[in-house]
C-alpha positions in Angstrom: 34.9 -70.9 -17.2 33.8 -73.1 -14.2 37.3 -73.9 -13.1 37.8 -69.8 -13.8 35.6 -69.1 -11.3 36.1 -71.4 -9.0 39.8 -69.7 -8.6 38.2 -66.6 -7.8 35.9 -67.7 -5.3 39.3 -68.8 -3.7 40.7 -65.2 -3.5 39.9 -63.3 0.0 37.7 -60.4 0.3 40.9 -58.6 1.9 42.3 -59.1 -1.9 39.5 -57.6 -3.6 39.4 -54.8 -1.6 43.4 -54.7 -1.8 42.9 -54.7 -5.8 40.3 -51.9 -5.7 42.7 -49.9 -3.3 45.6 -49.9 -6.1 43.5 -49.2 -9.3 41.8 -45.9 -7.3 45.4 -45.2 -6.8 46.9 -45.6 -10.3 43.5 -43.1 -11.1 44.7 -40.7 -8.7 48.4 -40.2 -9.4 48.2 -41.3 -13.6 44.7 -39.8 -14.5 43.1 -37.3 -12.7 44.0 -33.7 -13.1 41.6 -31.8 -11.2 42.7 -32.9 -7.4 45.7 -31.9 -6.0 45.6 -33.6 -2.6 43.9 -36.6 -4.7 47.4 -36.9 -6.8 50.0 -36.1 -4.1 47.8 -38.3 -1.2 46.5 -41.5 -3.1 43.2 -42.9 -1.3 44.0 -40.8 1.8 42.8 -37.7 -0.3 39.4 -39.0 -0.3 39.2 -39.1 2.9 39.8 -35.2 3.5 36.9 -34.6 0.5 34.5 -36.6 2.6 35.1 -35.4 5.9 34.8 -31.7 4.2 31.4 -32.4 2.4 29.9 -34.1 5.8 31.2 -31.0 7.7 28.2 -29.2 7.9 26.6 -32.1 9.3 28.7 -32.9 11.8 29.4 -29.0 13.3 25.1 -29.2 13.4 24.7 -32.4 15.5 28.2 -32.5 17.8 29.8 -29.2 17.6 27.6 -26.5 17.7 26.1 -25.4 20.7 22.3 -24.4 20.9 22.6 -20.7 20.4 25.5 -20.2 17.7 23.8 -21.5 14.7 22.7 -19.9 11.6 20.8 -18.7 9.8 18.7 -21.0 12.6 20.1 -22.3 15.7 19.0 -25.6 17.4 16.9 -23.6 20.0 14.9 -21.7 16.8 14.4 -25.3 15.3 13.4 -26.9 18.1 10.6 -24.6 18.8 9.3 -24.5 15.3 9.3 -28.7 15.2 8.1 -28.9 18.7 5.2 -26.1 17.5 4.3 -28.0 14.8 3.8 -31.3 16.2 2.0 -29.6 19.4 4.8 -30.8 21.9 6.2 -29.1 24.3 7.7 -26.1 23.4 8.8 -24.5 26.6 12.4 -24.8 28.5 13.4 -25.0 31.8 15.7 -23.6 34.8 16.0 -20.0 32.6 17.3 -18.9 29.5 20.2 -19.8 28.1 20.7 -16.8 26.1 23.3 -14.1 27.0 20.5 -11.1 27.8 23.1 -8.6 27.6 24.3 -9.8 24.1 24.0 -6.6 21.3 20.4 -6.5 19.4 18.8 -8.8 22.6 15.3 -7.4 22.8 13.3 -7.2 25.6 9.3 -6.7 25.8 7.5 -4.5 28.4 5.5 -6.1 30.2 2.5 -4.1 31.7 1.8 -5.0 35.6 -1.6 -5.8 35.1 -1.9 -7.1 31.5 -5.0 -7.2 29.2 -7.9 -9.2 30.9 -10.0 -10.8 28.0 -13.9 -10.9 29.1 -15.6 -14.3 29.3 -17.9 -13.3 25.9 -13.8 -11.8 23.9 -13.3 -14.8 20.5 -9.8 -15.4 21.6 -11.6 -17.0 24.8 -12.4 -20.1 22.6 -10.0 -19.6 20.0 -7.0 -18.8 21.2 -5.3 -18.3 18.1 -7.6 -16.0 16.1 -5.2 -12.8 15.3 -6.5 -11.4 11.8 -5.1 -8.3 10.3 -5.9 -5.2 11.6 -6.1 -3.7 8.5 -7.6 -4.3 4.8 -5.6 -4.4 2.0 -7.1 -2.3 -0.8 -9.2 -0.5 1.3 -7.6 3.3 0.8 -7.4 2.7 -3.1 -11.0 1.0 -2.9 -10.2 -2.0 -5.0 -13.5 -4.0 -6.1 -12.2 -7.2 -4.5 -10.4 -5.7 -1.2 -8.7 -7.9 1.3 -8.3 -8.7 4.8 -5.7 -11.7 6.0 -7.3 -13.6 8.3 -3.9 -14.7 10.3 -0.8 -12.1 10.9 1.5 -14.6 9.6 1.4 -16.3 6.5 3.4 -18.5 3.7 6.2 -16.4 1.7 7.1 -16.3 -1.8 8.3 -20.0 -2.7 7.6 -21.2 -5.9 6.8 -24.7 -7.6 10.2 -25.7 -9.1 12.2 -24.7 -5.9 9.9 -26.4 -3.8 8.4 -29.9 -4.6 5.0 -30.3 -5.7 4.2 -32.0 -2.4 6.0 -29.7 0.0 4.0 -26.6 -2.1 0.7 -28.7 -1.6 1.7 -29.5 2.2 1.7 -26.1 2.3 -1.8 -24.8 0.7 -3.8 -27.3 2.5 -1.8 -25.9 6.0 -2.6 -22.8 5.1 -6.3 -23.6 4.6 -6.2 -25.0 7.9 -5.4 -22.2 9.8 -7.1 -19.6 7.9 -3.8 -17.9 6.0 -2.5 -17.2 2.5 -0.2 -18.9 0.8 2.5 -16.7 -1.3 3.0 -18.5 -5.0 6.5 -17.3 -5.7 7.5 -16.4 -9.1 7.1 -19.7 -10.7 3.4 -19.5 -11.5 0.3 -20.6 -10.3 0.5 -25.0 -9.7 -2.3 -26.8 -9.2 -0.2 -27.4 -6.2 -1.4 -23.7 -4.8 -5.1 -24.4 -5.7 -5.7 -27.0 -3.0 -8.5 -24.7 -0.4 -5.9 -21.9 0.9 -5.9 -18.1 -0.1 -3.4 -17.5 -2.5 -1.3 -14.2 -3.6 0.2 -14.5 -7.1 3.4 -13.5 -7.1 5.3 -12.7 -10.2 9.0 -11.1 -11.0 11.2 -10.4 -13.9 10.2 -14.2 -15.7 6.4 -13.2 -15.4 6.6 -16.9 -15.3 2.5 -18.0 -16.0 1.4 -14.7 -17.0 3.7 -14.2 -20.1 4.1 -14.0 -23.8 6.2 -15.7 -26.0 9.1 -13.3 -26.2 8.9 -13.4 -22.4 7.3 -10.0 -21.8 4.3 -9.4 -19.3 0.6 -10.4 -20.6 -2.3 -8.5 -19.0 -4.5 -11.2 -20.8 -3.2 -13.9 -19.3 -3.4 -12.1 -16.0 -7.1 -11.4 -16.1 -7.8 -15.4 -17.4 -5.4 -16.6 -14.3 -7.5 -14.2 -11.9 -11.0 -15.4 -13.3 -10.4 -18.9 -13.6 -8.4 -19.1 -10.0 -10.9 -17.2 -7.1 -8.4 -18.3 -5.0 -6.4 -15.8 -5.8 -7.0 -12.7 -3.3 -4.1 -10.3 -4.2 -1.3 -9.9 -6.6 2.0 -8.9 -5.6 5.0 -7.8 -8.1 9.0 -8.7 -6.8 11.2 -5.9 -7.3 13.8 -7.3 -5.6 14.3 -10.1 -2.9 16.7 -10.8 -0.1 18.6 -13.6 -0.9 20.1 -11.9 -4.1 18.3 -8.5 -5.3 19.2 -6.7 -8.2 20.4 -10.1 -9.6 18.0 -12.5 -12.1 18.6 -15.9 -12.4 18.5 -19.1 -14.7 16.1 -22.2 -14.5 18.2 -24.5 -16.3 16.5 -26.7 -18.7 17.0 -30.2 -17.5 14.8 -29.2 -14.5 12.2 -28.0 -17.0 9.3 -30.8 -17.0 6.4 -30.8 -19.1 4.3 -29.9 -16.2 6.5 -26.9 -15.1 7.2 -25.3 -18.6 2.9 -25.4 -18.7 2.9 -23.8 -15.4 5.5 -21.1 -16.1 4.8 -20.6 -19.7 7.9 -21.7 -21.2 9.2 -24.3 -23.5 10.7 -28.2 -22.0 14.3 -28.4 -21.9 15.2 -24.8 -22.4 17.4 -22.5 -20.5 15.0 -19.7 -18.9 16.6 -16.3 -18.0 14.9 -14.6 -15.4 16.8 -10.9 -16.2 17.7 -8.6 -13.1 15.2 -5.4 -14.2 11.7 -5.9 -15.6 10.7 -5.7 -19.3 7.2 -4.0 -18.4 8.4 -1.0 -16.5 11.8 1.1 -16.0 11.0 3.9 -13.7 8.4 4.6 -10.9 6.1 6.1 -13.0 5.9 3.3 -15.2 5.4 0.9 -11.9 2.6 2.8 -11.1 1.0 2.5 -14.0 1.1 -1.1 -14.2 -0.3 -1.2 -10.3 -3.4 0.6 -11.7 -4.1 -1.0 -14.4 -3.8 -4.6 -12.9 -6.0 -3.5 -10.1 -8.2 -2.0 -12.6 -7.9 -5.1 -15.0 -8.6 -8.1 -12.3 -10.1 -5.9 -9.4 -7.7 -7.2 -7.0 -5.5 -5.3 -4.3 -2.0 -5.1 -5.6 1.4 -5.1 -4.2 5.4 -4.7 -4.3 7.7 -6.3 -2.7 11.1 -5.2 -2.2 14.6 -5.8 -0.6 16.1 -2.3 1.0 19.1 -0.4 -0.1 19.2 2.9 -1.7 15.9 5.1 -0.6 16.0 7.4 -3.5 13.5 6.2 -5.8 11.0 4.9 -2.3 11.4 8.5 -1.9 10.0 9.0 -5.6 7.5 6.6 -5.5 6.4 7.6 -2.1 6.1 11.7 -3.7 4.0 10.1 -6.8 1.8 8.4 -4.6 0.8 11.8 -2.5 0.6 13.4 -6.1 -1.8 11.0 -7.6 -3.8 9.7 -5.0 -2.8 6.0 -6.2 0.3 3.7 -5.3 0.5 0.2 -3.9 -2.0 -1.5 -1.9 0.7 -3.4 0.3 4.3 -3.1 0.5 6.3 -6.5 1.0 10.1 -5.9 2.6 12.2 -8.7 2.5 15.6 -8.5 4.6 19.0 -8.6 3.4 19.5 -11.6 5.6 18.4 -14.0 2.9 15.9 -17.1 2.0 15.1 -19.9 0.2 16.4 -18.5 -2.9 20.1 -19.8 -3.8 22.6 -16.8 -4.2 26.3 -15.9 -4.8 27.9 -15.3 -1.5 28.4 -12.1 -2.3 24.9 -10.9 -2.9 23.2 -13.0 0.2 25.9 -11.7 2.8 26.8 -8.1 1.3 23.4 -6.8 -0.6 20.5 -5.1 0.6 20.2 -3.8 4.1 18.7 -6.4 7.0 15.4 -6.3 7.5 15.2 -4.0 11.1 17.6 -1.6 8.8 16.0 -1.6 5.8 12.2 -1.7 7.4 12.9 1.4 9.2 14.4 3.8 7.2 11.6 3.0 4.5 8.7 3.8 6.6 10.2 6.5 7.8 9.6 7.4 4.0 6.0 6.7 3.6 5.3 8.0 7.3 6.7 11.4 6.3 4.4 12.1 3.6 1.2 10.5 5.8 1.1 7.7 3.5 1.3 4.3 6.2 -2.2 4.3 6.6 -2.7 3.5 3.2 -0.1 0.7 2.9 -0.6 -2.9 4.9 2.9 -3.7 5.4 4.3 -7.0 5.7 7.5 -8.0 6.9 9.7 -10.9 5.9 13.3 -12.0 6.8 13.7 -14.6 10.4 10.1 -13.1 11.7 8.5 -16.0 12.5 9.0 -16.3 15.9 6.8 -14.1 18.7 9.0 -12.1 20.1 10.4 -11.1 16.8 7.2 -10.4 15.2 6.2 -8.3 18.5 9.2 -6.2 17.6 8.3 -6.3 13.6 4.8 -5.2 15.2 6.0 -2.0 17.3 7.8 -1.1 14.1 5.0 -0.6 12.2 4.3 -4.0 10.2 0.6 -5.2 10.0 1.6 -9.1 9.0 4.4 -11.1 8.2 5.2 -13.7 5.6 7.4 -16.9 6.8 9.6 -19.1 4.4 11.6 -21.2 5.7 10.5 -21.2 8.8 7.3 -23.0 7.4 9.7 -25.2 5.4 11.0 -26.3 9.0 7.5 -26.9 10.0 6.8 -29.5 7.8 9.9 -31.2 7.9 13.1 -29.1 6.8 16.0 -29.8 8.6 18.4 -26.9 7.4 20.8 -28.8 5.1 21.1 -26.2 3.6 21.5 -27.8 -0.3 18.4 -26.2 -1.5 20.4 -25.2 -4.8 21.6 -28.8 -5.4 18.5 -31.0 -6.2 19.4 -32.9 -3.2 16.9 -31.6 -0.1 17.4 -34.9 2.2 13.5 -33.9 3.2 11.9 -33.9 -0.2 11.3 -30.0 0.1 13.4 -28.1 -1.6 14.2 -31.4 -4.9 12.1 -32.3 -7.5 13.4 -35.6 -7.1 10.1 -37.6 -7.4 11.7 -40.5 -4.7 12.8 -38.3 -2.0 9.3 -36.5 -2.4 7.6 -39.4 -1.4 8.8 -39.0 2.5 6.4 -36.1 2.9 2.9 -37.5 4.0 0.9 -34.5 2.4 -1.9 -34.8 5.2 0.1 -35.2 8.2 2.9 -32.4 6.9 -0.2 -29.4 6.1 -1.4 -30.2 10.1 1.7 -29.3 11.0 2.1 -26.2 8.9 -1.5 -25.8 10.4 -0.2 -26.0 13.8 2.5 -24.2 13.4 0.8 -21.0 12.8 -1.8 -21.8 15.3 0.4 -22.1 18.2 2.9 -19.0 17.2 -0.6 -16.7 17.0 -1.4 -18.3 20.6 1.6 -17.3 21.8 2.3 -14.2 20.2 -1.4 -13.2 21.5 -0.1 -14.1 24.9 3.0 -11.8 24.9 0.4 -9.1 23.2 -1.5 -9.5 26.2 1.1 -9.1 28.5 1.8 -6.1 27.0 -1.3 -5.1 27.9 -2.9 -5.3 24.4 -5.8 -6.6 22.8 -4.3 -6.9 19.4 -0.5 -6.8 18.1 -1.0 -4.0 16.1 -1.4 -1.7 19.1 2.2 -2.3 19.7 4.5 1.3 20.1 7.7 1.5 19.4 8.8 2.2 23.2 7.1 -1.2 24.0 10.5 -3.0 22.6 13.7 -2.0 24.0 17.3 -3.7 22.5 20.7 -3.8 23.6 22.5 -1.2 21.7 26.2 -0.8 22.7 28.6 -0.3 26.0 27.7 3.5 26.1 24.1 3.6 26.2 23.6 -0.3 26.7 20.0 -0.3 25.8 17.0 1.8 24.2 13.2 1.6 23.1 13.4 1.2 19.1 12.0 4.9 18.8 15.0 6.5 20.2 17.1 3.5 18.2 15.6 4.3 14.9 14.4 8.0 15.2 10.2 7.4 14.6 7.2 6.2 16.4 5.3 4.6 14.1 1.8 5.6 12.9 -1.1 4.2 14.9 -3.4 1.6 13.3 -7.0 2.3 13.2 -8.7 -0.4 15.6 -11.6 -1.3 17.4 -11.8 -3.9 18.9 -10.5 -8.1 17.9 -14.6 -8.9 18.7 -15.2 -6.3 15.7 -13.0 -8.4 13.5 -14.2 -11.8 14.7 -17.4 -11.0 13.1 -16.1 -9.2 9.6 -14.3 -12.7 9.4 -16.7 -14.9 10.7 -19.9 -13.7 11.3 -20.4 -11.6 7.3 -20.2 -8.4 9.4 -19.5 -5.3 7.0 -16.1 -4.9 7.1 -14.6 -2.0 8.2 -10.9 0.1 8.0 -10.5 3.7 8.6 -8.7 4.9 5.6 -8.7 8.9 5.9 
């Protein structure tokens, strides 16, 4: 054995190697049936297949420039990171976008913008932007709510996210006075870590179900007693990244601690079915609205990816009938999110949000129903000038996915479906969770939101506003087309969007912070 050894210690590397070479060969061209380039182009093959699967990586670092990107380009990134560790966030010598570019919008500036008096809150806290509105005021819930930040944490549950980037998140949120979406997949302890929370729940009815899968109103009413941080419930009809479509949560992801959390058994397949078991028609929506709100005292919500208006148009009618209807109403845009999706139903279904947005409130706002509803906008708004736009439309907040994932670390990879997030955000691989530091990641969540209400204040201001709700549609203008090269969004999408009852942001300083009654105009 010795004198075995000893002779191949003698051979050189270069032989080894050599050796290797041939027997990935002879498994190429005797063996393998799957790879055509792998059989015909021995070795070389491999190359082609790892140049391919690195190409995304290389177009993002070397290729690309800073503007062509998506669904984020370097510039959008770079502003979130640079936000969210409180760096620099400006650029120099002008902008490098092409201003004349189709859907470019431009804000009015007023000459003399809004001067803020020496005694006005967002004189020491230059980031305090609540909502200007209540959520379950009109419908006079028993446990009515009011966001205490514009912008907030989407629908991302525990099982698409990691158990530290989900709790990165809650304590960010806490930090900066926001709530903190749940997703479908139940409530985590993750969620229960000191920030607001809005229980989200779809088709799966994943932690509030029974057995044969169905909805449980029991369950609903323990999870909303035992859980104060919940502030508001909010139903998916449909979402962005693939609406009208369910989905499967395959069981080798199921661990103990997520089938307890979602209510379903280890190792399982779990079918989340494209309709709902506890309603079919709007009628039967509304019912279920009611009797959660009755049941668990909370304001409750949809949410909803745009296409077909026909049965808004019902549900808006039934609403004006009864008296009775949502408390908030959550669109998503067609543009997609965090949710993995056939390419076909993330680039083809659903309208984008500016589309879908506006033709729906046009719904409510005809029947003198958008005073009742807070509306919150989600799809690519978490950015200032955006949510300005989003604003003059007629939204009262917005929810942010993964742009908050990019704030605490997300580098757009974009293999969110494959177990494999290189951050630890989007895997529930325990080792490549360990690279988030839980503290240093919910600061700059924290700081995220802190410096996009700063700054979105700031462009308010300019405006000449006090508060981003007093945005008008003919405060925006876009660049529409070669023939009329650019409008104000009223005469783009036909409405001017009903105005929001407000006092004053001093008024809402103290409902927030000071225990002062609360207060919403809701007739």
């Amino acid at each position: 054995m010795d004198h075995f050894l000893s002779l191949l210690s003698m051979v050189p590397w270069w032989a080894w190697i050599l050796v290797v070479l041939v027997l990935v060969a002879i498994r190429d061209v005797f063996f393998q049936k799957s790879h055509t380039i792998s059989h015909n182009y021995p070795i070389v093959g491999h190359l082609r297949y790892w140049l391919e699967s690195i190409g995304p990586e290389m177009r993002q670092y070397f290729v690309a420039n800073n503007r062509e990107e998506l669904p984020f380009n370097r510039i959008e990134r770079g502003w979130i990171y640079a936000s969210a560790k409180k760096e620099n966030n400006y650029e120099g010598f002008g902008t490098d976008r092409d201003i004349y570019a189709h859907q470019h919008i431009f804000i009015k500036n007023q000459m003399m913008g809004y001067q803020l008096s020496d005694e006005h809150p967002n004189k020491t806290d230059t980031s305090f932007l609540p909502c200007a509105k209540v959520i379950g005021a009109y419908n006079k819930r028993k446990k009515p709510y009011r966001p205490a930040s514009v912008i907030n944490v989407s629908a991302m549950s525990f099982g698409s996210l990691s158990a530290a980037a989900v709790e990165s998140l809650n304590k960010g949120v806490a930090k900066s006075q926001a709530y903190h979406n749940t997703g479908e997949g139940g409530l985590s302890p993750y969620h229960k870590q000191g920030g607001d929370v809005v229980f989200h729940f779809g088709t799966g009815y994943f932690g509030v179900r029974t057995g044969d899968g169905n909805f449980s109103m029991e369950k609903m009413k323990k999870l909303v007693a035992e859980n104060p941080c919940i502030k508001a419930i909010e139903i998916k009809l449909s979402q962005g990244a693939k609406p009208g479509k369910g989905g499967v949560l395959p069981g080798a992801k199921i661990t103990p601690e997520i089938a307890e959390i979602r209510g379903v058994e280890v190792g399982k397949d779990v079918l989340s079915p494209a309709t709902h078991k506890a309603f079919s028609t709007v009628s039967e929506l509304l019912e279920l609205i009611e009797a959660i709100a009755d049941e668990t005292g909370l304001p409750v919500g949809i949410k909803g990816a745009i296409g077909k208006l026909d049965q808004w148009e019902e549900l808006a009618d039934k609403m004006v009938a009864s008296g009775k209807g949502p408390d908030f109403i959550a669109v998503d845009g067609g543009e997609g999110g965090t949710g993995a999706a056939p390419p076909s139903f993330a680039d083809h279904v659903s309208l984008p949000w500016i589309y879908g947005f506006s033709n729906l409130y046009k719904v409510f706002q005809r029947r003198k129903l958008t005073e009742r509803i807070v509306f919150i906008g989600s799809g690519k708004l978490g950015f200032p000038a955006k949510a300005a736009m989003a604003f003059a439309m007629g939204v009262d907040c917005i929810n942010v996915a993964r742009e908050a994932m990019m704030s605490i670390g997300c580098i757009q990879a974009q293999v969110c479906h494959t177990n494999k997030c290189p951050a630890g955000i989007a895997t529930q691989n325990k080792w490549r969770q360990k690279g988030i530091s839980i503290p240093l990641k919910s600061d700059r969540l924290s700081q995220y939101f802190k410096t996009f209400r700063k700054e979105f204040l700031e462009i308010t201001h300019a405006a000449g506003y006090e508060h981003p709700c007093q945005f008008t549609m003919k405060d925006i203008q876009v660049n529409v087309d070669d023939v009329d090269f650019n409008r104000d969004l009223k005469t783009c999408y036909g409405y001017e969007k009903t105005p929001v009852s407000f006092e004053s942001v001093t008024k809402l300083y103290e409902c927030v912070h000071l225990g002062g009654k609360d207060f919403q105009k809701t007739s």
